[in-house]
FIMI-450368 format. One line per 8 residues: for each residue y, z, x of C-alpha. Coordinates in nm, 3 decimals, always signed. Layout:
Y/Z/X; ...
END
This chain:
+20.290/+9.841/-6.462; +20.056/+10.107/-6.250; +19.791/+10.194/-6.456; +19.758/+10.551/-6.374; +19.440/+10.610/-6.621; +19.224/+10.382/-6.371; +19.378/+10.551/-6.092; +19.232/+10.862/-6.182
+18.880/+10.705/-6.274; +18.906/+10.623/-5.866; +18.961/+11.003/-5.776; +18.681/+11.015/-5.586; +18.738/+10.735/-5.380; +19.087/+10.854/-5.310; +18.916/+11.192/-5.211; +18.685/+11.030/-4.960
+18.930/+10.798/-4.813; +19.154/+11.086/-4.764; +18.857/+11.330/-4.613; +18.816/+10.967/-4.387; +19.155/+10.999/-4.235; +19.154/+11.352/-4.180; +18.868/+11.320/-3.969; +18.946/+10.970/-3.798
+19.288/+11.165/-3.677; +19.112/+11.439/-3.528; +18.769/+11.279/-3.410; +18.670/+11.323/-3.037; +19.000/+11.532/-2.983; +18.940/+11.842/-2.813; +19.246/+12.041/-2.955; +19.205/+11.888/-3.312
+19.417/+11.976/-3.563; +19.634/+12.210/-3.334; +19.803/+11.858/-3.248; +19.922/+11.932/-3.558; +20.122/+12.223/-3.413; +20.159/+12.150/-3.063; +20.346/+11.797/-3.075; +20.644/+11.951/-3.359
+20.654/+12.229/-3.128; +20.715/+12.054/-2.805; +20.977/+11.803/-3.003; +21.152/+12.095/-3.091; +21.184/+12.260/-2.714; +21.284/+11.934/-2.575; +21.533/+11.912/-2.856; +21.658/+12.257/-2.822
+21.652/+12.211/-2.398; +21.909/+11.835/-2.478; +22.075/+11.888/-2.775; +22.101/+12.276/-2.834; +22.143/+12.347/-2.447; +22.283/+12.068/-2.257; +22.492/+11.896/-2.546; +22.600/+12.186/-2.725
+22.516/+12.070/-3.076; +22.656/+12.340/-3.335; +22.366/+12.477/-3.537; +22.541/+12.597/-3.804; +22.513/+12.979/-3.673; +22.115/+12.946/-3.659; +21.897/+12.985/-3.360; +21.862/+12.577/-3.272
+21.486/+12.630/-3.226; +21.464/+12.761/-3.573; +21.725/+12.483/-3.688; +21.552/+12.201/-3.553; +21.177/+12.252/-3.626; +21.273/+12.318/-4.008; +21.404/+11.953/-3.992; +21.124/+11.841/-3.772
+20.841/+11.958/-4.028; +20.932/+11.812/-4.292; +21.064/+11.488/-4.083; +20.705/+11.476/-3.882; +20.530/+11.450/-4.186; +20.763/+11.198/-4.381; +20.780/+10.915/-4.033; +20.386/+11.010/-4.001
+20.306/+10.880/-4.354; +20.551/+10.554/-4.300; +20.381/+10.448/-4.030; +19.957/+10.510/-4.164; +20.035/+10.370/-4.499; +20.164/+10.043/-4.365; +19.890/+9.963/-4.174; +19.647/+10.164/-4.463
+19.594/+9.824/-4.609; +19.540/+9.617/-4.311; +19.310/+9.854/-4.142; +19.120/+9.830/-4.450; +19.109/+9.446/-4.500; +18.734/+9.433/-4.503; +18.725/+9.687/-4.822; +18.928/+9.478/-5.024
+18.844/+9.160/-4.953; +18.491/+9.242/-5.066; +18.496/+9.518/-5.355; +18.743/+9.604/-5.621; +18.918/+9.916/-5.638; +19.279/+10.014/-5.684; +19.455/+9.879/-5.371; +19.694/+10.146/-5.454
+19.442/+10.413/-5.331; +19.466/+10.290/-4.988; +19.855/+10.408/-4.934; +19.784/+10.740/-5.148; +19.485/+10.828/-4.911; +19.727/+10.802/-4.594; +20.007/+10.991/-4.698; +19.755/+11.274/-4.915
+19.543/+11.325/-4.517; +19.906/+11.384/-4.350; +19.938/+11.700/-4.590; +19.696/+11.852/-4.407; +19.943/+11.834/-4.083; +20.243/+11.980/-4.297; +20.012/+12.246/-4.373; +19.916/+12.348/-4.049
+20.218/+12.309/-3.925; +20.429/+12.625/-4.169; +20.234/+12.807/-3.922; +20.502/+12.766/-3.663; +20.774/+12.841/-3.930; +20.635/+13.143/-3.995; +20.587/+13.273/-3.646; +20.959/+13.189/-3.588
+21.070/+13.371/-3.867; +20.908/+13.686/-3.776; +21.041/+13.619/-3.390; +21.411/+13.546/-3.521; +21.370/+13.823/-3.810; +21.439/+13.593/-4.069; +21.371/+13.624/-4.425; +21.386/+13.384/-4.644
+21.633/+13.441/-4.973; +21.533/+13.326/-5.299; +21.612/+12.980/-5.219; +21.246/+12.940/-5.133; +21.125/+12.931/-5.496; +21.305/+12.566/-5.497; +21.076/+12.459/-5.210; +20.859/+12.297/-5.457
+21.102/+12.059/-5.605; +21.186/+11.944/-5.181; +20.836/+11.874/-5.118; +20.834/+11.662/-5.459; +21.122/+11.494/-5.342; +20.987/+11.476/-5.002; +20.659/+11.295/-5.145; +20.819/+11.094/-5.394
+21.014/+10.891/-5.079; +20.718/+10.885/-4.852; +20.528/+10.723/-5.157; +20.814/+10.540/-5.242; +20.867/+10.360/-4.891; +20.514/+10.409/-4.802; +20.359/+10.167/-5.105; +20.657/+9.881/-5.030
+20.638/+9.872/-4.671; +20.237/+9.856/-4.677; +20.305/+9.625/-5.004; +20.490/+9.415/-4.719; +20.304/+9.472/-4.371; +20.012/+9.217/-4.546; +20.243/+8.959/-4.574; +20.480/+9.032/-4.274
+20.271/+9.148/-4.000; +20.617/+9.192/-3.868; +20.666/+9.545/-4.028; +20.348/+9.721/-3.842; +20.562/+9.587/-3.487; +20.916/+9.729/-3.602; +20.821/+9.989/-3.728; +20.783/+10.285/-3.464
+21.107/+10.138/-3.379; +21.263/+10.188/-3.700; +21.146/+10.525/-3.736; +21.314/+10.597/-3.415; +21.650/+10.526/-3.518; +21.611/+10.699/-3.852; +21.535/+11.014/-3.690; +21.942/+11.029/-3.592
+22.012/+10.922/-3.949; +21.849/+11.246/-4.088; +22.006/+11.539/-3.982; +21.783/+11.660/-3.752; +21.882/+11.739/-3.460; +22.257/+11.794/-3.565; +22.351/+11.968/-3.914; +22.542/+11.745/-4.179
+22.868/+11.902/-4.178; +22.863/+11.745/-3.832; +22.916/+11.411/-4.058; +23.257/+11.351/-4.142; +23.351/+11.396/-4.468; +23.498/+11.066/-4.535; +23.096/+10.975/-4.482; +22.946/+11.222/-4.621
+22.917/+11.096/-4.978; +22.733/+10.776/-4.818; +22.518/+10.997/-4.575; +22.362/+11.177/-4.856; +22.242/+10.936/-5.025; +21.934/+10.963/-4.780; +21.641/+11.149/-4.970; +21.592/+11.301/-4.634
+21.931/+11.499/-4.570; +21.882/+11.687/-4.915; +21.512/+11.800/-4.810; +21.605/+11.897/-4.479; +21.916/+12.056/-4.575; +21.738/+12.277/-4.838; +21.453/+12.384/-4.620; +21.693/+12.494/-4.336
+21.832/+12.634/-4.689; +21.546/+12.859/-4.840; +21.412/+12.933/-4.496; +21.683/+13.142/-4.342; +21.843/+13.273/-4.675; +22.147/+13.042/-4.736; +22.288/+12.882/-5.076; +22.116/+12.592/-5.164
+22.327/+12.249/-5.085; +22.316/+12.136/-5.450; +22.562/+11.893/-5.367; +22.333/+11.749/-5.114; +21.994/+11.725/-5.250; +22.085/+11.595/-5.599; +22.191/+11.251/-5.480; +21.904/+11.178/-5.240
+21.649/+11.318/-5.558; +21.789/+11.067/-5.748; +21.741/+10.752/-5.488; +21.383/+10.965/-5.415; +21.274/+10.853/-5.781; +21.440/+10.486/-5.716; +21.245/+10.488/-5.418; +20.913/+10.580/-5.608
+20.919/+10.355/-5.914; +21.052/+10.023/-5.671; +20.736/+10.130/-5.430; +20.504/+10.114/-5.698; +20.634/+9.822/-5.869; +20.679/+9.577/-5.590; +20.318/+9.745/-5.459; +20.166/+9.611/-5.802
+20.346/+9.271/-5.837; +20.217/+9.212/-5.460; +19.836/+9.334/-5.533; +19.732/+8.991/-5.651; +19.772/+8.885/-5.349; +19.604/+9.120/-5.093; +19.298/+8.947/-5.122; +19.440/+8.642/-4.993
+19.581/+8.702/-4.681; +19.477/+9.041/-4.641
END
């Protein structure tokens, strides 16, 4: 089992790897953390130019800028943290090859630096609220439990698929192409009544459609889809406890062929 009391005896090493990748992101850039802005931003336009403009794609009634950068935030931040905590252990082969720590801190540093991003990033949600004149209902006081849910399947995923990339150098390859196609099996760029409802009770079994749903939700003042968060919370905590589990059964042998 994860032994969470010598987890937090490592705090401070989880603090300074984290404070490491914050700075390794933005090192030598001249625009820094406004990368952090500028690439959701530009996803969005392009999306709203194809998809909103050209394609039509029904927005539910919301502005499609609006509609798809709520999905992209919380999307940006949850393919950012797949992809740097599968390679958090191999980038970091020398560290554990030659000291003991908790390996687990390595995939808690990458996803904990990427919350600086999702900060920075609300900035853009709130200029586009004030732009639209949107206010957000009292939905928003559930935005808590989303992010929960949105960090319990990032660590989830995140501690298997780094758990994996050490053995399977395979995973750091398919990857970016992986996290391509699940971009169209989130609801990002289309809304999920667009699913048909035959489908539906599949389709929201992704942790992902429940946390995008609900921003777009407590954002511009709509009910909250109950009926679609509830089931992707539950496969969130699956997620979470099979992460950490097959992350601890593998530890013994990072050393090995890390």
């Amino acid at each position: 089992m994860v032994d969470f009391a010598e987890l937090w005896r490592y705090k401070d090493l989880l603090y300074f790897l984290t404070l490491r990748g914050i700075k390794a992101r933005y090192a030598q850039s001249i625009l820094g953390v406004s990368w952090a802005i500028i690439q959701p931003l530009f996803t969005t336009l392009v999306f709203t130019l194809v998809f909103g403009g050209l394609a039509k794609v029904d927005s539910d009634g919301m502005p499609y800028v609006l509609f798809s950068y709520l999905a992209l935030w919380p999307w940006n931040y949850f393919s950012g943290t797949l992809t740097e905590s599968a390679n958090s252990l191999i980038q970091n082969a020398n560290m554990i090859t030659k000291v003991y720590f908790p390996r687990m801190v390595l995939p808690l540093s990458a996803i904990l630096s990427k919350l600086l991003d999702f900060i920075i990033a609300f900035v853009v949600v709130i200029v586009l609220l004030i732009y639209f004149g949107q206010v957000p209902g009292w939905g928003i006081l559930f935005l808590p439990l989303l992010i929960v849910q949105l960090l319990m399947t990032s660590l989830g995923i995140g501690m298997f698929l780094s758990a994996m990339a050490v053995k399977y150098r395979d995973v750091k390859h398919a990857l970016t192409f992986v996290v391509q196609l699940l971009l169209y099996a989130a609801p990002v760029v289309y809304s999920t009544n667009a699913v048909p409802e035959q489908y539906q009770k599949f389709y929201i079994l992704n942790p992902m459609v429940g946390v995008i749903e609900g921003f777009r939700a407590a954002f511009l003042n709509r009910p909250m889809p109950w009926e679609w968060i509830w089931p992707g919370s539950i496969l969130a905590v699956v997620f979470f406890v099979f992460g950490m589990l097959y992350f601890r059964r593998m530890e013994r042998i990072f050393a090995d062929v890390a």
